[in-house]
C-alpha positions as CSV (number, residue, x, y, z in Angstrom):
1,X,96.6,65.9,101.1
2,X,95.1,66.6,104.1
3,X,97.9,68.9,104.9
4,X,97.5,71.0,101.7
5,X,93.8,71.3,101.7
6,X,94.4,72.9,105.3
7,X,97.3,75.1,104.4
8,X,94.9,76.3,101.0
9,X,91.8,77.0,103.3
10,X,93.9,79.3,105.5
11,X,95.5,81.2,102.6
12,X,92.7,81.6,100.7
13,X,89.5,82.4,102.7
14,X,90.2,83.6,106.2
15,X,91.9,86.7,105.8
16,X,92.1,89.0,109.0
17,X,88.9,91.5,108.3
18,X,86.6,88.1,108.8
19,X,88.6,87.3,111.9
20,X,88.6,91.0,114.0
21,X,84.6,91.2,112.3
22,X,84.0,87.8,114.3
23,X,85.6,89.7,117.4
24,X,84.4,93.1,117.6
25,X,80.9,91.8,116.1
26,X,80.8,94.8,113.1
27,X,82.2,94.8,110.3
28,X,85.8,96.1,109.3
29,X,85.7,98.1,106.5
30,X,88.8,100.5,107.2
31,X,91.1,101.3,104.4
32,X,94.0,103.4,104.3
33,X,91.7,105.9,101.8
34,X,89.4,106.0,104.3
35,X,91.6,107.4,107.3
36,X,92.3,111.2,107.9
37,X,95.3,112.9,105.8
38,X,97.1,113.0,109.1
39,X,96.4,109.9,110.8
40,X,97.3,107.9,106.9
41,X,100.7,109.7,107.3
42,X,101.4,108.5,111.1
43,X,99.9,104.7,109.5
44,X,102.4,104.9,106.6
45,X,105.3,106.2,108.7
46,X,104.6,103.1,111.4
47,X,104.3,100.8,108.6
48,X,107.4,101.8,107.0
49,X,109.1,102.1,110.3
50,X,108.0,98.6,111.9
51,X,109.4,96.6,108.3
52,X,112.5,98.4,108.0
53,X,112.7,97.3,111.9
54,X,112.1,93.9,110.7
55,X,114.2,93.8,107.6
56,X,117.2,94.6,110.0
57,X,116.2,92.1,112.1
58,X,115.7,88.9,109.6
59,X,119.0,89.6,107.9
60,X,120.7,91.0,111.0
61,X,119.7,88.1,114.1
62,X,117.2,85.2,112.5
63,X,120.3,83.6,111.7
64,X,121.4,83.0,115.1
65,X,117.7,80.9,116.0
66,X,119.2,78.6,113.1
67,X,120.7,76.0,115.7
68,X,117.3,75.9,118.0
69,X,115.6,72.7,118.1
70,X,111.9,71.9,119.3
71,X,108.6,72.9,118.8
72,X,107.6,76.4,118.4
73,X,106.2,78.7,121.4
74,X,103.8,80.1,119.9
75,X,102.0,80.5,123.2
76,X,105.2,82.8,124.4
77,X,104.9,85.4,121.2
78,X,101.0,85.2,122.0
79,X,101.1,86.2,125.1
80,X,103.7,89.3,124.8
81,X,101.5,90.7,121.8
82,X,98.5,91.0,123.9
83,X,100.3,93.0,127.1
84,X,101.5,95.0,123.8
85,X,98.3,95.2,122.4
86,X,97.2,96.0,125.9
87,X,99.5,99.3,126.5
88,X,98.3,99.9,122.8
89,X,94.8,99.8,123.7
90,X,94.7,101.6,127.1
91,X,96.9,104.9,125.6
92,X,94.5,104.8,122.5
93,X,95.8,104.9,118.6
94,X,98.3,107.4,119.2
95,X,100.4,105.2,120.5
96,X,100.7,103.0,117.1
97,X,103.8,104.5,116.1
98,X,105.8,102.9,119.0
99,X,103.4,99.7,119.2
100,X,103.2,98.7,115.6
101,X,107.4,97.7,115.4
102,X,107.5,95.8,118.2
103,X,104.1,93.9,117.6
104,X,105.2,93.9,113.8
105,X,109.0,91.9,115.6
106,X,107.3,89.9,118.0
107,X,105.4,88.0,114.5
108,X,108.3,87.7,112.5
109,X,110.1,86.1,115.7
110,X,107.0,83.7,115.7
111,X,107.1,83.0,112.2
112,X,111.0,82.3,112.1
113,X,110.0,80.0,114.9
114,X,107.4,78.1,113.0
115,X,109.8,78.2,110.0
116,X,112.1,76.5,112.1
117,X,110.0,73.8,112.9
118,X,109.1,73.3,109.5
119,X,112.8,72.4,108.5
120,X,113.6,75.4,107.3
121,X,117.5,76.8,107.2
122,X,117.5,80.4,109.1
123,X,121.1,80.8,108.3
124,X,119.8,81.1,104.8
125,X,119.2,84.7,103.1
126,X,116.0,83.2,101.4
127,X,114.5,81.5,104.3
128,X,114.9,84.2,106.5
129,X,113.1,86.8,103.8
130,X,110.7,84.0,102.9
131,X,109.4,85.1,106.7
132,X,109.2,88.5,105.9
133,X,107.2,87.5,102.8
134,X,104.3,85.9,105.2
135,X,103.2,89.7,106.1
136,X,102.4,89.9,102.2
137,X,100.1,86.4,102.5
138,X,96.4,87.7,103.9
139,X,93.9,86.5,101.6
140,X,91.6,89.4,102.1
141,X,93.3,91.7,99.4
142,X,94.3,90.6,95.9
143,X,93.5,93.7,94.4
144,X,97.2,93.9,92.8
145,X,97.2,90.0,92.0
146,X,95.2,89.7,88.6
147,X,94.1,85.9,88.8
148,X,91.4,84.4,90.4
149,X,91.2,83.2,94.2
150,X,92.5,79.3,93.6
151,X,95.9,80.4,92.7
152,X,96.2,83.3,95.0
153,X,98.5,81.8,97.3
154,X,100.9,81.4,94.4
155,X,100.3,83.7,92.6
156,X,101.9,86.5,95.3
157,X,105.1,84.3,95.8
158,X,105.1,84.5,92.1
159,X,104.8,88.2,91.9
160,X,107.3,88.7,94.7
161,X,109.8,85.8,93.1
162,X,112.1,88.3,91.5
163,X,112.2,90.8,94.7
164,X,113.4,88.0,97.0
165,X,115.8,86.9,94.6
166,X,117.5,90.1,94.2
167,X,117.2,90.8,97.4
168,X,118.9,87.4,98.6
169,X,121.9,88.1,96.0
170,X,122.3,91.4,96.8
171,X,122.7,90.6,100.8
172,X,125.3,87.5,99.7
173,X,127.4,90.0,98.0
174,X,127.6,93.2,99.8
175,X,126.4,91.7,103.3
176,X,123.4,94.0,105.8
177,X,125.1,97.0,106.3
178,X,123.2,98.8,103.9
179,X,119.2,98.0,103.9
180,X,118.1,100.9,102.3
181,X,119.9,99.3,99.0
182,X,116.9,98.9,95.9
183,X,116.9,95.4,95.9
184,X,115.9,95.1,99.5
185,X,113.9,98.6,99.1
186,X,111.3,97.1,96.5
187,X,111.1,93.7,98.6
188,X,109.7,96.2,101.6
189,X,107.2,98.2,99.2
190,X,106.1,95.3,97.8
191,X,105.5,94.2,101.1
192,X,103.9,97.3,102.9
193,X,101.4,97.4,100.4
194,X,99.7,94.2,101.5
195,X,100.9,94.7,105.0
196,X,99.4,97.8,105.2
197,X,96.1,96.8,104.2
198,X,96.1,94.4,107.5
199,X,97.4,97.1,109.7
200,X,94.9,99.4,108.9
201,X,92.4,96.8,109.7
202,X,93.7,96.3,112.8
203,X,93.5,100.1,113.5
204,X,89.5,100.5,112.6
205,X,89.2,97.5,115.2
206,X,91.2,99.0,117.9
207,X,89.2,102.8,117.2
208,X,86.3,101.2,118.2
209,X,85.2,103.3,121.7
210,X,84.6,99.5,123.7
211,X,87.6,98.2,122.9
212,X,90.0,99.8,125.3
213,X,92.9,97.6,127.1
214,X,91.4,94.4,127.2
215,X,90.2,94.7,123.8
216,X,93.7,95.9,122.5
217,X,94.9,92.8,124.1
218,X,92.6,90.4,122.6
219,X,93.1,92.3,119.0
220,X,97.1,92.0,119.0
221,X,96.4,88.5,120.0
222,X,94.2,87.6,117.0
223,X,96.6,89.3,114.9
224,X,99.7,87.2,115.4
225,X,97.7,84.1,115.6
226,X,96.8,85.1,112.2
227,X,100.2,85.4,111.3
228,X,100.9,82.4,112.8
229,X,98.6,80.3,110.6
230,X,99.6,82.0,107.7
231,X,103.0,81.3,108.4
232,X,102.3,77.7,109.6
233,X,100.3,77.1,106.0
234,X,103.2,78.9,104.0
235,X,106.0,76.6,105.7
236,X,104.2,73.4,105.7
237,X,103.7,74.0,101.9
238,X,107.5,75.0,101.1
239,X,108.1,71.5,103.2
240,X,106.0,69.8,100.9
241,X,107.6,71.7,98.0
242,X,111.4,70.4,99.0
243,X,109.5,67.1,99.7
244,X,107.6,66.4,96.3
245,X,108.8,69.4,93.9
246,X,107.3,72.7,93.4
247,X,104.8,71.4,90.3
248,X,103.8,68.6,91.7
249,X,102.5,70.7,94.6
250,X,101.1,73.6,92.9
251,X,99.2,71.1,90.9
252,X,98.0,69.6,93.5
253,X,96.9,72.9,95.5
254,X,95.5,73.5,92.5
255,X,92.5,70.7,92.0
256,X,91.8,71.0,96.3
257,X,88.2,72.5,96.7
């Protein structure tokens, strides 16, 4: 129980606004509504660009980490999204076109990691887009979920149930060669859209005139450990699921405070 009511309190009340806020000291407040015509095209483009970049890579290499044994170095990932976030920083938001993909990489190879460790089957279609799904899981924004906060955790796997499915038979029968197929299409708007809320977070932390280099660093840094907890709480709770049963854990989620 203990292990639920942890997993619940990270995917329901720390999303990454309260985490860069605690950082930077102001609020973050950014939306994509709120940036510039041109600099929301450059965000959607980088968006689009850095989960097409990781689709490939889930169906296309996750598969081979599948064999790996140990615990997962999280430390490693850490550290090579902060010299990222770094070059990021120092070159200024221009640079997010080329940064985002490989920050946006360096998380999902974390989160396969942690996956991993949590028992999970990387030469598996599902699994390996049930890591993909994780950039959907930020509690800050539900504003497409219509249910109330205890069940949010749920309720996006619910509301992304049928695009992983379809997704996961399409890739079984006609193989990777194609990911700009529907199926695997809808799974990445679906996707974006939540991701893109955190990225634009991210952005209106980094535009901030003190934050330079080190800053960048430190910013990139909080943003895959955020990923990492997310993805730490969303694996430990599939575990439990395979464990106990889907209801019975739900349920349980359910009555923590």
């Amino acid at each position: 129980m203990t292990e639920l009511r942890e997993a619940k309190r990270v995917l329901e009340h720390h999303g990454i606004a309260d985490r860069l806020t605690e950082l930077v000291g102001a609020p973050i407040t950014a939306s994509l509504r709120m940036l510039p015509d041109a600099a929301e095209k450059t965000l959607y483009a980088a968006i689009d660009k850095s989960l097409r970049v990781a689709l490939d890579v889930a169906l296309r290499t996750l598969g081979d980490d599948a064999l790996k044994t140990g615990k997962p170095r999280l430390l490693t990932h850490k550290l090579l999204a902060g010299i990222t976030g770094a070059a990021g920083g120092a070159l200024g938001g221009a640079t997010i076109a080329a940064e985002l993909p490989v920050s946006t990489v360096l998380i999902l190879r974390s989160v396969a990691d942690i996956a991993r460790s949590e028992g999970e089957d990387l030469s598996s279609v599902e699994s390996r887009l049930a890591c993909l799904q994780v950039f959907a899981l930020d509690p800050g924004d539900k504003s497409d979920i219509d249910d109330d906060t205890e069940i949010g955790y749920f309720a996006v796997r619910a509301a992304m149930a049928k695009q992983i499915r379809d997704a996961s038979q399409y890739v079984l029968k006609n193989g990777v060669a194609d990911t700009s197929a529907p199926a695997l299409v809808k799974l990445m708007a679906q996707i974006g859209k939540r991701f893109g809320v955190v990225v634009s977070e991210k952005i209106a932390a980094q535009a901030i005139p003190v934050i330079g280099a080190i800053g960048g660093a430190l910013i990139n840094s909080y943003f895959i450990d955020h990923y990492q907890d997310l993805a730490r709480a969303h694996f430990a709770i599939r575990r439990l699921e395979r464990t106990h049963g889907e209801a019975t854990v739900r349920e349980a989620y359910g009555k923590l405070a």
